[in-house]
C-alpha positions as CSV (number, residue, x, y, z in Angstrom):
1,X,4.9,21.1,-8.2
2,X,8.1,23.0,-8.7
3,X,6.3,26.5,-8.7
4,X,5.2,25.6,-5.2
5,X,6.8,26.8,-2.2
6,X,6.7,26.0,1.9
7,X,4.4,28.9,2.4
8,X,2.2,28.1,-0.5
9,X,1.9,24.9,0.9
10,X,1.2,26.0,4.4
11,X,-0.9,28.4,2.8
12,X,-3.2,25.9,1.4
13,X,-3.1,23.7,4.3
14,X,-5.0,26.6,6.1
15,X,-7.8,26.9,3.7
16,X,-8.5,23.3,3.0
17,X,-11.7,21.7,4.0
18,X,-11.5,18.2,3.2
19,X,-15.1,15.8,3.2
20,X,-15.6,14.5,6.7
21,X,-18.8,12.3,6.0
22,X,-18.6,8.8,4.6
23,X,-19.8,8.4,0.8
24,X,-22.6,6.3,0.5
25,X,-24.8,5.7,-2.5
26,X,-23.3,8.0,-4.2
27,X,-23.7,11.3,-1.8
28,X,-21.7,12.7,0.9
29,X,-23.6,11.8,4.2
30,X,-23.6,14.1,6.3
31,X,-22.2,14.4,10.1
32,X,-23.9,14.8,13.1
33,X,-23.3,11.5,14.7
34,X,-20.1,10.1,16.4
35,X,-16.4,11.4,15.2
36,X,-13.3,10.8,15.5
37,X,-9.9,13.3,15.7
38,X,-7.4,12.6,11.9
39,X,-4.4,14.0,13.9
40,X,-1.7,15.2,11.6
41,X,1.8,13.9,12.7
42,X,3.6,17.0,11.5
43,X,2.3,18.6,14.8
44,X,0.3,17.4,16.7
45,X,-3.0,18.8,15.7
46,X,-6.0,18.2,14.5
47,X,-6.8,18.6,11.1
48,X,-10.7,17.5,10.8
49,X,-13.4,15.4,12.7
50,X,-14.9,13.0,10.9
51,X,-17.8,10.5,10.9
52,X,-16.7,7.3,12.8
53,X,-18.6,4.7,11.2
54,X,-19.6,1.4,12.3
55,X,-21.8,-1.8,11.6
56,X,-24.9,0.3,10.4
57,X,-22.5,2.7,8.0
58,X,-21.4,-0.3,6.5
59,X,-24.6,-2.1,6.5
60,X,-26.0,1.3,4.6
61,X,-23.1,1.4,2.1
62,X,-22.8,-2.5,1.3
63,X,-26.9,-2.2,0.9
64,X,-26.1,0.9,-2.1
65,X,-23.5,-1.3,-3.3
66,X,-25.5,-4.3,-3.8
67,X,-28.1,-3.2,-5.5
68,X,-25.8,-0.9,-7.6
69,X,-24.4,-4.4,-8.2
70,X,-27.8,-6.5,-8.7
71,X,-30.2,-3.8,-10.7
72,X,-27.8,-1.0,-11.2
73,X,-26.3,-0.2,-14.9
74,X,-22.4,-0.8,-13.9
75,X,-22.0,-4.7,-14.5
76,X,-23.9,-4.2,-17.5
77,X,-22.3,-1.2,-19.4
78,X,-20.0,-2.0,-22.2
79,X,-16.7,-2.7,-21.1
80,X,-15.5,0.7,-23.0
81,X,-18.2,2.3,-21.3
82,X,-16.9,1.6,-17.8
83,X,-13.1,2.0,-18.7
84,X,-13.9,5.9,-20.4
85,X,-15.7,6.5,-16.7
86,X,-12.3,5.4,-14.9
87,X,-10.3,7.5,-16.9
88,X,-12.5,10.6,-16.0
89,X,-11.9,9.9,-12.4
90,X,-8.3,9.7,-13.4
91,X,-8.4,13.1,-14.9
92,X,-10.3,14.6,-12.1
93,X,-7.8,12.9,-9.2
94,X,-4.9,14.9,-11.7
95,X,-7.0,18.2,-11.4
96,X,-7.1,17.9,-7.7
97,X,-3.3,16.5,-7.7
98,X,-2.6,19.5,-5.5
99,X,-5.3,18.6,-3.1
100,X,-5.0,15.1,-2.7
101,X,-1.3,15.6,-1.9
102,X,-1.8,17.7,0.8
103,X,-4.3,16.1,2.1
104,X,-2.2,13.0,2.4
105,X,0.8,14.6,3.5
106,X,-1.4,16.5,6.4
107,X,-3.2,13.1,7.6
108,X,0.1,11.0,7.5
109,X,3.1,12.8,7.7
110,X,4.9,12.0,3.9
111,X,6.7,14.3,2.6
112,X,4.4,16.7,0.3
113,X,7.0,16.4,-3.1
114,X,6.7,12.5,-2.6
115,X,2.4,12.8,-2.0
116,X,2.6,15.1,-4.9
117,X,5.1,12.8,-7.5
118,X,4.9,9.5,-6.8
119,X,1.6,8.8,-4.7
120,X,-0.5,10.5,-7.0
121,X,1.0,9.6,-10.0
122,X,0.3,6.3,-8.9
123,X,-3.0,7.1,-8.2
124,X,-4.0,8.9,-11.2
125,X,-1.8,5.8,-13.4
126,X,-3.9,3.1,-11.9
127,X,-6.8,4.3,-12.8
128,X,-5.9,5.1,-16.7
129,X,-4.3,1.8,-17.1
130,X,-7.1,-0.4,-16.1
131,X,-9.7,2.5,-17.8
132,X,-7.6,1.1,-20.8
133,X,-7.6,-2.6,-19.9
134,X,-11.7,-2.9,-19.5
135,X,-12.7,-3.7,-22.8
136,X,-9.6,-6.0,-24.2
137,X,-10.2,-9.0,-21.3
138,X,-11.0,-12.0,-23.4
139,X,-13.4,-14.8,-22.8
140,X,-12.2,-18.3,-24.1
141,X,-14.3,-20.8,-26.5
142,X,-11.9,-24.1,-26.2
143,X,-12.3,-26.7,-28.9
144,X,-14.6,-29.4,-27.2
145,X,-16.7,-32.4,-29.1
146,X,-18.1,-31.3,-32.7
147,X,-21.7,-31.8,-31.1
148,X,-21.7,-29.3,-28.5
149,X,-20.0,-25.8,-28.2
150,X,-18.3,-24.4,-24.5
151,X,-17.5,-20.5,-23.3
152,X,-15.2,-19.7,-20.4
153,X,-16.4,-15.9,-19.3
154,X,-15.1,-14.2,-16.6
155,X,-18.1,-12.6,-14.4
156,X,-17.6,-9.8,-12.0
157,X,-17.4,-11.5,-8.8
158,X,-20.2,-8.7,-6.6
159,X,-19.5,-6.6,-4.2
160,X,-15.8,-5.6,-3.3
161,X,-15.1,-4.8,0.7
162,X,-11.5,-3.2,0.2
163,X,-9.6,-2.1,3.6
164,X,-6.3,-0.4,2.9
165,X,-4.2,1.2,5.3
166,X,-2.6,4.7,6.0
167,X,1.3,4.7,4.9
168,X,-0.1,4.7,0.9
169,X,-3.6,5.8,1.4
170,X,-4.5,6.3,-2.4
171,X,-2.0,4.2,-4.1
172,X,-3.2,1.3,-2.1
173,X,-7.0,2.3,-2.8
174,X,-6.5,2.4,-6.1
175,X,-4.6,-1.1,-7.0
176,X,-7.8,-2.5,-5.5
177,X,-10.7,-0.4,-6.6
178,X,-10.0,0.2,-10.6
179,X,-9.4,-3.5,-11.5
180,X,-12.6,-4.3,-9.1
181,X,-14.2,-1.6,-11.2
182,X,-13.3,-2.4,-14.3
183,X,-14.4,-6.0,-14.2
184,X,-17.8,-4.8,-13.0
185,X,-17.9,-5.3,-9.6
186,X,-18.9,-2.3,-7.0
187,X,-17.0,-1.6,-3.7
188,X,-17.2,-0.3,-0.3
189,X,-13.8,1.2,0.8
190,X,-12.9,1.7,4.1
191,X,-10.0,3.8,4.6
192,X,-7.3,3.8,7.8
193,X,-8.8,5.6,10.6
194,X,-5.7,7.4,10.3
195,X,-6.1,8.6,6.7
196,X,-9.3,8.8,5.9
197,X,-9.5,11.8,4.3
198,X,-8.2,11.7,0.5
199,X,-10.2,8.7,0.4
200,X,-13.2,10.6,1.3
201,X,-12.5,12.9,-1.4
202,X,-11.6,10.2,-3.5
203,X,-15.0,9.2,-3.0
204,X,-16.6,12.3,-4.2
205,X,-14.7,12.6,-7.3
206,X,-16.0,8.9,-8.4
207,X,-19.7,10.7,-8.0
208,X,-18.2,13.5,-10.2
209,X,-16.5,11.3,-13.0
210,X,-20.3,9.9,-13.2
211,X,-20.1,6.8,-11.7
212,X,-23.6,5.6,-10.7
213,X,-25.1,5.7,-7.1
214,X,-23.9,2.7,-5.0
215,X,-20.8,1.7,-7.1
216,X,-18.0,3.2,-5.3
217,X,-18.4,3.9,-1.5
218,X,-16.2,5.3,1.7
219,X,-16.9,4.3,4.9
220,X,-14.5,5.7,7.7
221,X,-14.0,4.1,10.4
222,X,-11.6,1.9,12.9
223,X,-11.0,-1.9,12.7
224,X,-12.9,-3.3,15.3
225,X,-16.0,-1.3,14.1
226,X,-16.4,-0.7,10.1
227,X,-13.4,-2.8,9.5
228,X,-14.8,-6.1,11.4
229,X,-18.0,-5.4,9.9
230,X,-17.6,-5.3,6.4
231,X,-15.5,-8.6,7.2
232,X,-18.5,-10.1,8.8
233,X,-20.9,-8.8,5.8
234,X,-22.6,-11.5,4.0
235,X,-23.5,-9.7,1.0
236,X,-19.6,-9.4,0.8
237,X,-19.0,-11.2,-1.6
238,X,-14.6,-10.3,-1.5
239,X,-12.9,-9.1,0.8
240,X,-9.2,-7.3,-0.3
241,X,-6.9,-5.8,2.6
242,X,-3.5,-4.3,2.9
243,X,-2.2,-4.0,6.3
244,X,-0.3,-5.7,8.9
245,X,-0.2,-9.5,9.3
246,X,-2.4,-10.1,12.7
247,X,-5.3,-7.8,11.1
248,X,-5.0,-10.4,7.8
249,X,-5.6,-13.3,10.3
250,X,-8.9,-11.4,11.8
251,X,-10.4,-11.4,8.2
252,X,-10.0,-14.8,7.5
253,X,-11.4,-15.7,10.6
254,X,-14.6,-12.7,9.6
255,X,-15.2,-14.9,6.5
256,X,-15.0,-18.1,7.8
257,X,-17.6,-17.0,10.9
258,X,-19.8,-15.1,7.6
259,X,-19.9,-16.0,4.0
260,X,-17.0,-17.9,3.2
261,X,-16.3,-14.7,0.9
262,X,-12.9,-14.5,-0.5
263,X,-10.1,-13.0,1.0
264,X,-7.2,-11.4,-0.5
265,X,-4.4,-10.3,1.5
266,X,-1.6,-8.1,1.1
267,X,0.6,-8.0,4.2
268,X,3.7,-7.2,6.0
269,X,7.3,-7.6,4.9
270,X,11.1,-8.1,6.3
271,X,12.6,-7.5,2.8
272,X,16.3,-8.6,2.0
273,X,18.5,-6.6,0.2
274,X,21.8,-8.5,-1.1
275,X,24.8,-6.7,-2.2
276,X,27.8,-8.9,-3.5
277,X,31.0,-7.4,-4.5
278,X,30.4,-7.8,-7.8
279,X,27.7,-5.4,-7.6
280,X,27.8,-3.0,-11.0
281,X,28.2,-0.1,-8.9
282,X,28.5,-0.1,-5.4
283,X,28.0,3.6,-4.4
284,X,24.9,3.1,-6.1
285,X,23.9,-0.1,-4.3
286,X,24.5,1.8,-0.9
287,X,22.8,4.9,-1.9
288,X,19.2,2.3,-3.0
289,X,19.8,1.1,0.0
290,X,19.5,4.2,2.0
291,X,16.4,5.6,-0.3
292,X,14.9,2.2,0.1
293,X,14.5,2.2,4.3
294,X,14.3,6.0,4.6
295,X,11.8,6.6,2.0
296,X,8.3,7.0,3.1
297,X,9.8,7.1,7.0
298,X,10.3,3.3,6.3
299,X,7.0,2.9,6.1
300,X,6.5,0.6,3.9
301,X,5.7,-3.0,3.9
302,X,8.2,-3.7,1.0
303,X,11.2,-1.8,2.7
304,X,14.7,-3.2,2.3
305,X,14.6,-3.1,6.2
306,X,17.8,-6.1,6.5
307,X,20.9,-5.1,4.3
308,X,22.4,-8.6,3.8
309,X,26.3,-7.6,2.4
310,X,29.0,-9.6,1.7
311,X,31.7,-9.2,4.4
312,X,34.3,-8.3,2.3
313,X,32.7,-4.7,1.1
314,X,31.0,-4.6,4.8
315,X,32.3,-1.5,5.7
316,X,32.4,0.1,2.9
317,X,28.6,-0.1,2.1
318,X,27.5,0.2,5.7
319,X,29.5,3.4,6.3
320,X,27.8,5.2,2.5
321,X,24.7,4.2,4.5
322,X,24.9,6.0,7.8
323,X,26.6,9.3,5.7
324,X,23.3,9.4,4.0
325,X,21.3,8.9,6.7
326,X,23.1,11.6,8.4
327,X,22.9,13.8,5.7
328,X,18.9,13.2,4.9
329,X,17.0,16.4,5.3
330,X,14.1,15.4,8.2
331,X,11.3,18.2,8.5
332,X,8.0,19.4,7.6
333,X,6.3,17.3,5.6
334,X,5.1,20.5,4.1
335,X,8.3,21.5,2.9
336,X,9.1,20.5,-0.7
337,X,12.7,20.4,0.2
338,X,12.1,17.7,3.0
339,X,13.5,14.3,2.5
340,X,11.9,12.5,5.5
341,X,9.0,13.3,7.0
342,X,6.7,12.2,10.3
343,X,5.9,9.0,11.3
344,X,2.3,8.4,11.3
345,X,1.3,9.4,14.7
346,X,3.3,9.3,18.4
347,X,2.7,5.5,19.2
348,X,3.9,4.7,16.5
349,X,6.8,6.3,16.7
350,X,6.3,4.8,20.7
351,X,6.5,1.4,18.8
352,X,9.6,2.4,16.7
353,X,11.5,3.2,19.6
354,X,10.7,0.2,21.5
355,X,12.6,-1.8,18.6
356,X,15.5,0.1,18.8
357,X,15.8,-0.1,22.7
358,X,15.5,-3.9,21.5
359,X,17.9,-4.0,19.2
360,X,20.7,-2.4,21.3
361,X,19.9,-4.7,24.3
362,X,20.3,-7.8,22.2
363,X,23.7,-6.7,21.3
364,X,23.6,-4.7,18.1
365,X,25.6,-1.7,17.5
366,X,23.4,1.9,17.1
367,X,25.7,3.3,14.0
368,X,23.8,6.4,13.8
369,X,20.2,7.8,15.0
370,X,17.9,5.9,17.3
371,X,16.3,8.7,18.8
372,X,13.9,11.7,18.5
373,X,13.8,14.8,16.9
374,X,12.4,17.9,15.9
375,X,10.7,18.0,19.3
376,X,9.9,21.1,19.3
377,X,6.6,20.8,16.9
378,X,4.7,18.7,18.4
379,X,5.3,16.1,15.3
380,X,6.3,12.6,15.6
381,X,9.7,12.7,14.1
382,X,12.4,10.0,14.4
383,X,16.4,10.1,13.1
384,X,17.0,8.1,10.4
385,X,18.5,4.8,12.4
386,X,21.3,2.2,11.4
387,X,22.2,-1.0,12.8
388,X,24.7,-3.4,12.6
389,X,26.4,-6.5,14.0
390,X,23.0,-7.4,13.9
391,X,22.3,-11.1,15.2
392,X,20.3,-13.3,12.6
393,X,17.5,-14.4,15.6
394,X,17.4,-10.9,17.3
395,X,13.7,-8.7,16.8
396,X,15.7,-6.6,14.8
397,X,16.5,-9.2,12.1
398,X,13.3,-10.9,12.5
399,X,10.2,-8.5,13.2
400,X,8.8,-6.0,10.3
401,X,9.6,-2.5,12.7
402,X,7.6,-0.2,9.7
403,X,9.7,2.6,10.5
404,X,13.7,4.0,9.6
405,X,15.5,1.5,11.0
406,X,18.0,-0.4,8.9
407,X,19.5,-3.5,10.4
408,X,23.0,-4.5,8.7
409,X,24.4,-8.2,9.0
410,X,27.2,-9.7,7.7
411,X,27.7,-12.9,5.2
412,X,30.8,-15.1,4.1
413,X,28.9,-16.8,1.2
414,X,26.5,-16.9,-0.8
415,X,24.2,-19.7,-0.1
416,X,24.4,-18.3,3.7
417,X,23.0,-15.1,2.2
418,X,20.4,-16.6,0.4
419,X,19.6,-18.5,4.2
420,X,19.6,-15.2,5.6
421,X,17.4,-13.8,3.5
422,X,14.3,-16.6,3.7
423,X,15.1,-16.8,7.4
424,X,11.9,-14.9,8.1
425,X,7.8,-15.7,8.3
426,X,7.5,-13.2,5.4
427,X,7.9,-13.0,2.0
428,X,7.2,-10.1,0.4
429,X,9.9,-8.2,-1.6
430,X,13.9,-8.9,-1.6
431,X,16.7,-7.1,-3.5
432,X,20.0,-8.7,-5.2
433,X,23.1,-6.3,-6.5
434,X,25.2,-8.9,-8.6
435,X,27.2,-8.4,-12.2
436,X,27.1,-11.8,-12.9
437,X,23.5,-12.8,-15.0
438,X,23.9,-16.6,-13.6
439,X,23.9,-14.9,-10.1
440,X,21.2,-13.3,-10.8
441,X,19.2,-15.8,-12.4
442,X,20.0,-18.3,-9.2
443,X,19.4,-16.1,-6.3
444,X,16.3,-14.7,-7.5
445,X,14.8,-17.9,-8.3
446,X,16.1,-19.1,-4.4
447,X,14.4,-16.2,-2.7
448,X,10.6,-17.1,-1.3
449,X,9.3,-13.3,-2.3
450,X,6.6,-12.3,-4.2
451,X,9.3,-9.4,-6.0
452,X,13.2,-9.6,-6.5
453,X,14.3,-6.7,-7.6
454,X,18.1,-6.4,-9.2
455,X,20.3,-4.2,-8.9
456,X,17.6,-1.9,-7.8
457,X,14.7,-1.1,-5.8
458,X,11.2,-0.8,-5.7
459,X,11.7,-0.7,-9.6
460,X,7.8,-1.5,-12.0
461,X,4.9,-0.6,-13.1
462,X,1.7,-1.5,-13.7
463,X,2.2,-4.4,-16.1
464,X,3.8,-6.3,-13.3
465,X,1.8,-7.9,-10.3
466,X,2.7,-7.3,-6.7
467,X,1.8,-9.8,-3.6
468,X,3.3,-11.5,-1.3
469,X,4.5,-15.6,-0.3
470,X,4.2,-17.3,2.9
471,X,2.9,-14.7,5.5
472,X,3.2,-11.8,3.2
473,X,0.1,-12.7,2.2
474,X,-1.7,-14.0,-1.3
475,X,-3.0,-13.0,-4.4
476,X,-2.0,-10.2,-6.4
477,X,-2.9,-6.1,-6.8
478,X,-1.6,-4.6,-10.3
479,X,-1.4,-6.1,-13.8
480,X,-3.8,-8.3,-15.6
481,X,-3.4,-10.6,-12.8
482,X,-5.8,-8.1,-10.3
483,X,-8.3,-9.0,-12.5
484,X,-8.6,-12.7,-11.4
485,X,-9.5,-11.4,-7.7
486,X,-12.5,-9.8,-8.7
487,X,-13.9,-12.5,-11.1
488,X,-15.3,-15.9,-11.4
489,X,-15.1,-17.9,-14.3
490,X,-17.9,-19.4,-15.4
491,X,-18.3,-22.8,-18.3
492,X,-21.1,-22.3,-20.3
493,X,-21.2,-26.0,-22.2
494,X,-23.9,-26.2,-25.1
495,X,-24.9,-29.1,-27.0
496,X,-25.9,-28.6,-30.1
């Protein structure tokens, strides 16, 4: 990455041709047939027309996908087999690291050094760790009456419908497609509408790594058409999505109206972040702080979007905050010196600014940002944005914004923080700077979120599981625990 420059990037920008067609059974299919624009939010254009799929794409793709499923060889290859054909799709995502950043940085504005370190790495991790974990999942034989003998197995559950969204397009893909994978099931992926591209790629590569016809498929496509019909499938027999909270609600409603398939949602967040004055290092806390909300353009369902602080360092904290955000470097995503990039498309951004219209009307105080910039290219590009006085009912305190906006409040003690904190329809992720290990121990226990991280953020790896509470959603991608959406257990009692 380092070797790489802004005009090698821009360079490569020009001469990539990314897959447009879905993958289906195994094959690219080719276009021909109704597109859509992937607009790039860096400027304005477009970057590719691609295949819009809709009920009979999906209908075609959960067809491969269930007889790669019923006849095909995946469920039944030795555990090892499966987990050495994940790893060579983890070494071929690594060869086309390059690529895959680009393309992602192109379709949804991220900055190309974060696409290229930390979304890919991601990628490329997820898919070696649960290559690794395939054959070492063991069955159970409890001790039961002397006459008779009983197995507990896990089975691979069938076909997988996975619906990720655009702000992590293959990190999100590939929390839900390896462990699927790995236990034996197949899957039809359908990306965002607005990122649809790496995962068409991604798609290929699975064909190239030697995974049979039929077990890994990419439909693109928008909600309402691919999205609502691989919901409604009933030879769906799962259903896992990332993405905002109303679209959650729409899938539980496709399975109850279909199937009764399982659902596993992932959704949105108004994450906490606690500072104390016994923090170990404040100048650190405040600079997490600021890396937490700006990174990714805020996007990101886990972002420490309300800085709870104690009002004695207030101030202090708040005022490290907005000289960072003053200081971050917004510009081409394309440009490995870039510290913020574009937000995902103009009504988005739209929907951004509408929040912080709100916030100032309800009586917060704009500390720095709020408005537009780098107008000139055409790209949807917002100042990093800092709030506070913020009022614990106002939309700014309350409503998940998904974009740069930080909204600082104020607390006297700590039970009121801890108040403050689960104040909110969400519970995703929440943060806690503290020295003192009772602290620690107490607060994190208190807050309803699926992740407390301590005096840090957006800390882990795979080993640890990542979900949601309340209306953050349920279940859990990463870790062995990923494992248990994608499987039944089955008791298999024999008298002997």
């Amino acid at each position: 990455m380092a070797h790489h420059t802004h005009q090698d990037w821009l360079d490569r920008a020009a001469r990539l041709r990314p897959p447009t067609g879905h993958h289906i059974d195994g094959a690219d299919e080719p276009g021909g047939g109704p597109s859509f624009a992937v607009v790039s939010p860096r400027d304005g254009r477009t970057i590719a027309e691609v295949a819009d799929g809709g009920a009979a794409e999906v209908g075609l793709a959960v067809a491969a996908a269930r007889r790669a499923f019923d006849a095909g060889p995946w469920p039944r290859l030795a555990p090892a087999d499966r987990g050495r054909a994940l790893m060579r799709l983890a070494d071929l995502i690594e060869e086309h690291r390059a690529e895959l950043a680009l393309t992602i940085s192109l379709e949804m504005g991220k900055p190309i050094t974060e696409a290229y370190e930390i979304e890919l790495r991601a990628a490329i991790t997820t898919f070696r760790w649960y290559g690794q974990l395939a054959d070492k999942l063991a069955d159970e034989a409890p001790h039961v009456a002397p006459d008779a003998f009983a197995l507990i197995t896990r089975e691979p559950s069938g076909v997988v419908g996975a619906v990720v969204p655009w702000n992590f397009p293959l990190t999100l893909a590939s929390w839900k497609i390896a462990p699927a994978l790995a236990a034996g099931c197949t899957v039809v992926l359908k990306p965002s509408e607005l990122s649809p591209l790496s995962a068409l790629t991604l798609g290929r590569l699975a064909a190239e790594a030697g995974l049979p016809p039929g077990v890994l498929n990419v439909v693109a496509g928008d909600g309402p058409g691919a999205g609502r019909a691989l919901g409604l499938h009933p030879d769906v027999d799962v259903l896992a999505f990332t993405g905002s909270t109303a679209v959650g609600r729409h899938f539980l409603r496709y399975s109850a109206d279909s199937n009764l398939k399982r659902v596993w949602l992932e959704l949105g967040g108004k994450s906490p972040n606690i500072i104390l004055p016994d923090a170990p290092d404040l100048d650190q806390a405040a600079a997490t702080a600021a890396w937490g909300i700006f990174f990714n353009q805020g996007e990101m369902c886990t972002a420490p979007s309300r800085l709870l602080v104690h009002r004695s360092i207030a101030e202090r904290v708040t005022d490290a905050v907005i000289e960072r955000a003053r200081t971050l470097r917004v510009g081409d995503p394309l440009d490995p010196g870039t510290e913020m990039g574009a937000l995902v498309r103009e009504s988005h951004l739209d929907k951004v600014l509408g929040h912080i219209d709100a916030g100032s009307d309800q009586g917060a105080r704009l500390r720095t940002g709020g408005a537009r910039t780098l107008t000139g290219t055409g790209g949807s590009y917002l100042e990093p944005t800092v709030f506070d006085r913020v009022a614990p009912d106002s939309r700014l305190a309350r409503e998940e914004i998904f974009g740069p906006v930080l909204s600082v409040l104020a607390f006297d003690e700590l039970d009121e923080a801890i108040s403050l904190a689960n104040a909110t329809e969400y519970g995703l992720a929440a943060g806690l700077w503290t020295s003192d290990l009772s602290t620690a121990h107490r607060v994190s226990r208190a807050l309803r979120a699926g992740t407390v991280w301590v005096n840090c953020y957006e800390e882990g790896d795979l080993t640890v599981p990542f979900g949601g509470m309340k209306q953050s959603g349920n279940g859990r991608d990463k870790s062995i625990h990923a494992i248990d959406k994608y499987t039944e257990l089955k008791t298999t009692w024999i008298q002997l």
